[in-house]
C-alpha positions in Angstrom: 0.0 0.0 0.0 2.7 2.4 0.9 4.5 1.6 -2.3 1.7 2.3 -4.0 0.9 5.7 -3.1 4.7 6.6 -3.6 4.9 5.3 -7.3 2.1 8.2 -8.1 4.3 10.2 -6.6 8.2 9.5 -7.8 9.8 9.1 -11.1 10.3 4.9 -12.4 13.9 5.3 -11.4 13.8 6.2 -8.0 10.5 4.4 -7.2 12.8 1.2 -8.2 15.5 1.8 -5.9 13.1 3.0 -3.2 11.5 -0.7 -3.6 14.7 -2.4 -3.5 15.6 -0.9 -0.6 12.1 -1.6 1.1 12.5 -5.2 0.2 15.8 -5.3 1.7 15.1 -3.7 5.0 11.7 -6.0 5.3 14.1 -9.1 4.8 16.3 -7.7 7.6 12.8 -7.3 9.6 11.4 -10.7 9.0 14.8 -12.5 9.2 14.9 -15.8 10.4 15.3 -20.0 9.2 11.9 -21.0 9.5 10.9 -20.4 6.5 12.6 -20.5 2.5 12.1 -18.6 -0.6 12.6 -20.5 -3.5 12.3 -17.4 -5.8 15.0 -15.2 -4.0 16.5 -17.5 -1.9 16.2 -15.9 1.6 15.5 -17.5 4.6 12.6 -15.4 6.5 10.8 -16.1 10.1 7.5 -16.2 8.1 5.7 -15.2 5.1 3.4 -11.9 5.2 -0.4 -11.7 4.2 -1.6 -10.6 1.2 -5.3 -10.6 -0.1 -8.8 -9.3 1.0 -11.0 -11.2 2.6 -14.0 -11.9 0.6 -17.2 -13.9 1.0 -16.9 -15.5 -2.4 -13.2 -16.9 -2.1 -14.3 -18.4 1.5 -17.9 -19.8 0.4 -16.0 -21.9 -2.1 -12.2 -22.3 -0.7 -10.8 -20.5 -3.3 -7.4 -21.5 -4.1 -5.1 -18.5 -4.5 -7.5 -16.0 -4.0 -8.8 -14.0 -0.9 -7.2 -13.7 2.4 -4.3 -15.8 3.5 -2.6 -15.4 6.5 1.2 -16.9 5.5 1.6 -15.7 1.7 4.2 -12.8 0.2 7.6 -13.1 0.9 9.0 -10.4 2.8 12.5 -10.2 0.2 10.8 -10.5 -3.2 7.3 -10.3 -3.0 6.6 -13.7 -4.4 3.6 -15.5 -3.8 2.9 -19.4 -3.5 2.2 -19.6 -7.0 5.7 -17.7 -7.6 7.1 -19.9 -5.3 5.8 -23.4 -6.6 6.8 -22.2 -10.4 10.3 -21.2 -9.1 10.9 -24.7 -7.0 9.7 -26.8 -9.9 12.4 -25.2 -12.5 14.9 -25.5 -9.9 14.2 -29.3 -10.0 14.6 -29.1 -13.8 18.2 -27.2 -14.0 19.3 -29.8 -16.3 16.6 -28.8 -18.7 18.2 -25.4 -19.3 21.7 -26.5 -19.6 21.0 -28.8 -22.0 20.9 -25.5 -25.1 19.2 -22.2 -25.1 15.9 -21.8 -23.4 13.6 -18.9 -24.9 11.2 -17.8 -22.0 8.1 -15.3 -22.4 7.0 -14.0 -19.1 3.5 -12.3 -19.5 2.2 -10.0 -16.8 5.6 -10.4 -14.6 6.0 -10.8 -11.4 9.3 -8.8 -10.0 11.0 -11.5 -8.0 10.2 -14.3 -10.4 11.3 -12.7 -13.2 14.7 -12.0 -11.4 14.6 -15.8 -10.6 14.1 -16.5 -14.5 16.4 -14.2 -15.9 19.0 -16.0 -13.4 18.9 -19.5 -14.8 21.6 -20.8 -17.5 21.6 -20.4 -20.9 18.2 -18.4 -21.2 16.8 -15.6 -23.3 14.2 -13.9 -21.5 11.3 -10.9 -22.4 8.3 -10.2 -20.9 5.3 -8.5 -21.9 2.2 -7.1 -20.3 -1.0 -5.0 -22.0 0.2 -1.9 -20.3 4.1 -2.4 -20.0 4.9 0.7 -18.0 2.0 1.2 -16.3 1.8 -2.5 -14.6 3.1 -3.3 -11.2 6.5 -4.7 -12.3 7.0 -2.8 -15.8 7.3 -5.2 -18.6 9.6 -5.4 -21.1 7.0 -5.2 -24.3 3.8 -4.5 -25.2 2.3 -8.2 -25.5 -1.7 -8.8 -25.9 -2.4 -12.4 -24.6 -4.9 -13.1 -27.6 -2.3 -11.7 -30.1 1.0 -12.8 -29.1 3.3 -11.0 -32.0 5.8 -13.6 -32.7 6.4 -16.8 -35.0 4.7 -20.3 -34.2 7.3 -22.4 -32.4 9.3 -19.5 -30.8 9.4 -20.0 -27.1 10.4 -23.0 -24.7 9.0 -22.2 -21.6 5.6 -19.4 -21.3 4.5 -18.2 -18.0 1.6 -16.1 -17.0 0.3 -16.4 -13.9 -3.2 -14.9 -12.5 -4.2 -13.4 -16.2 -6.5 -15.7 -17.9 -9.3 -14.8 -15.7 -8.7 -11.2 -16.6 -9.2 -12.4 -20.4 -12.1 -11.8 -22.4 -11.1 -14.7 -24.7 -9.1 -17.1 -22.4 -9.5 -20.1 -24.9 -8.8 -17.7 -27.8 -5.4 -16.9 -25.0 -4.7 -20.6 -24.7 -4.8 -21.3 -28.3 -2.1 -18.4 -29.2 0.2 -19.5 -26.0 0.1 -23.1 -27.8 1.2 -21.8 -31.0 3.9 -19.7 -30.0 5.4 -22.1 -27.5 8.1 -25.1 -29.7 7.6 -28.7 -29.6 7.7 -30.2 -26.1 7.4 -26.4 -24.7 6.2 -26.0 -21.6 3.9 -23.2 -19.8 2.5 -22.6 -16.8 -0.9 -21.2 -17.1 -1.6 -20.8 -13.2 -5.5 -19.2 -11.8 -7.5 -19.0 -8.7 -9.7 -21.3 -8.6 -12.3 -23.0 -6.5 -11.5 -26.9 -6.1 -15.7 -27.2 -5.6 -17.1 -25.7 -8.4 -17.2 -28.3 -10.9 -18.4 -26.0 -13.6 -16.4 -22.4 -14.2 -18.6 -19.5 -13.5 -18.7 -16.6 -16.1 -21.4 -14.4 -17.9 -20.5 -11.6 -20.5 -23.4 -9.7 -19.4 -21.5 -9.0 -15.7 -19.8 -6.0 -16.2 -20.3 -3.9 -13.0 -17.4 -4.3 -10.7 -19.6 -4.8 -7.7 -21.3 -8.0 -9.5 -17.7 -9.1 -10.6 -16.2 -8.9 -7.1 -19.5 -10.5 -5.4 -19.7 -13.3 -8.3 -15.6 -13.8 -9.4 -13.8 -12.2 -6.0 -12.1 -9.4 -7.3 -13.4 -6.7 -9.6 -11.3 -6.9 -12.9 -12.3 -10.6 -13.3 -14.3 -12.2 -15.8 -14.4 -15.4 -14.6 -14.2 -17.6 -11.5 -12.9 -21.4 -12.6 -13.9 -24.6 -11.3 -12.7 -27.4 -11.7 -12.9 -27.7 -15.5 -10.1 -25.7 -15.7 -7.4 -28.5 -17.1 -10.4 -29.3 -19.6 -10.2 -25.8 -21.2 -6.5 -25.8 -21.7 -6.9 -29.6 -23.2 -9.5 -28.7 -25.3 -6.8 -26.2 -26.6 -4.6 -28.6 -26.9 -2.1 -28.8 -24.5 -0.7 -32.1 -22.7 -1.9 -30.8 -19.2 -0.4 -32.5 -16.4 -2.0 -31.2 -13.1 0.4 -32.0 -9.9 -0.6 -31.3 -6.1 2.3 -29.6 -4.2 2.5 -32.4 -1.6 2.7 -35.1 -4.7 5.3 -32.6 -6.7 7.6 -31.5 -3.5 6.9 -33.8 -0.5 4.7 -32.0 3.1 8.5 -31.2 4.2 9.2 -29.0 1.2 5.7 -27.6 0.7 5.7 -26.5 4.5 9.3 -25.0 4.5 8.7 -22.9 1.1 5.0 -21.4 2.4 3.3 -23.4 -0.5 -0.6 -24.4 -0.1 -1.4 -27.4 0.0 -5.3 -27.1 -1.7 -3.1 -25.7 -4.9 -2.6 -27.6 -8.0 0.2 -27.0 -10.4 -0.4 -27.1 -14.4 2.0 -27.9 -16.3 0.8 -27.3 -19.7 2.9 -28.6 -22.5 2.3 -28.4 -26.6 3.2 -32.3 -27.6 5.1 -34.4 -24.9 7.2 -31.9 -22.2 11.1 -31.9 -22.9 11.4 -30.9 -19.4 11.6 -34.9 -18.0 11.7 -36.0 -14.6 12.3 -33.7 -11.5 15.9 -33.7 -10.9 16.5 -33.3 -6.8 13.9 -30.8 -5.3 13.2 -33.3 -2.3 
């Protein structure tokens, strides 16, 4: 919140050293071994709370959404979502030492897309609708429905908390296919509700009252169900939908501040190149 009102306030340059150093100083604050970031690689007494508490996110356990009590690091900002995406390609390193690794990161989260540009042998660019004017300023202007670049360009796509901002989400899915190469990878993660069998949407909701009572926040479209994995395989992807207990062990899931009700999806265009996880537990 503080940040927020300051960036109104400051030019881009010394808004981003005035972040820096009030991630830093919050790391010294919450300093401690409990707890491990996956996506900066601090060690923190616990993780801070993000999210508003509302009734739709509760009613029908929303995963990733609403009020959680153990959620942003206090280094980087991550979020469980960050943090699962970031743990799983640390289990993969082999992957991106085996050649060059084209990654588009769409709507980019600052600490993750420090973790990405970090890892061998990569080219990295991300992108967002409004590139300056987004929390974490992108590197290009990218629309989601009309990704400008060649079929078969990237290895590894991630855009996290966007589709249910999307108009066209399938129309989304089908370009994130075709840009991605053959056994490319993306991780395509939502909130969701793991009791709502059937995703909730209406194109005639356009108030952001009704969109925050009916979706939990008021700049969503949609609230997905379960039926989720069935959109992005009716897209066709290879979807591959892992708990974070099954993926990282209780020890591991614990220790990184991960939730347990979350599921990953792993989202690849033909059979994932990526193979086996490589020594995360």
């Amino acid at each position: 919140m503080i940040l927020g009102v300051v960036k109104n306030l400051m030019p881009g340059s010394g808004y981003s050293k005035l972040r820096r150093l009030y991630r830093r100083l919050n790391a010294w604050l919450y300093r401690g071994e409990q707890f491990h970031c996956p996506v900066c690689g601090g060690h923190v007494s616990t993780f801070k709370p993000f999210g508003a508490d509302v009734a739709v996110a509760r009613d029908l356990r929303m995963v990733s959404l609403g009020r959680r009590d153990a959620s942003m690091c206090p280094g980087c900002a991550s979020k469980e979502r960050d943090r699962a995406i970031a743990l799983y390609l640390t289990g993969r390193s082999g992957w991106f030492r085996q050649g060059p690794r084209a990654i588009l990161h769409i709507a980019p989260e600052e600490g993750l897309g420090r973790f990405l540009r970090m890892l061998p042998n990569v080219s990295y660019l991300s992108g967002d609708l409004s590139p300056k004017n987004s929390p974490t300023p992108a590197m290009r202007r990218i629309d989601v429905t009309q990704i400008p670049f060649e079929a078969g360009t990237f290895d590894l796509f991630i855009c996290s908390h966007v589709m249910e901002h999307v108009a066209d989400d399938r129309q989304a899915m089908r370009e994130v296919l075709r840009i991605l190469k053959e056994g490319g990878v993306a991780f395509l993660q939502v909130p969701y509700s793991p009791i709502l069998k059937e995703t909730r949407e209406d194109a005639a909701v356009t108030e952001a009252a009704d969109r925050l009572r009916l979706y939990g926040q008021a700049d969503h479209v949609r609230l997905y169900g379960t039926d989720y994995a069935e959109r992005l395989c009716e897209a066709g992807f290879m979807v591959d939908v892992r708990g974070m207990v099954e993926l990282f062990g209780e020890a591991m899931v614990r220790k990184n501040g991960l939730t347990v009700e979350e599921c990953l999806f792993v989202c690849s265009k033909g059979q994932s190149t990526m193979g086996q996880i490589d020594g995360v537990k």
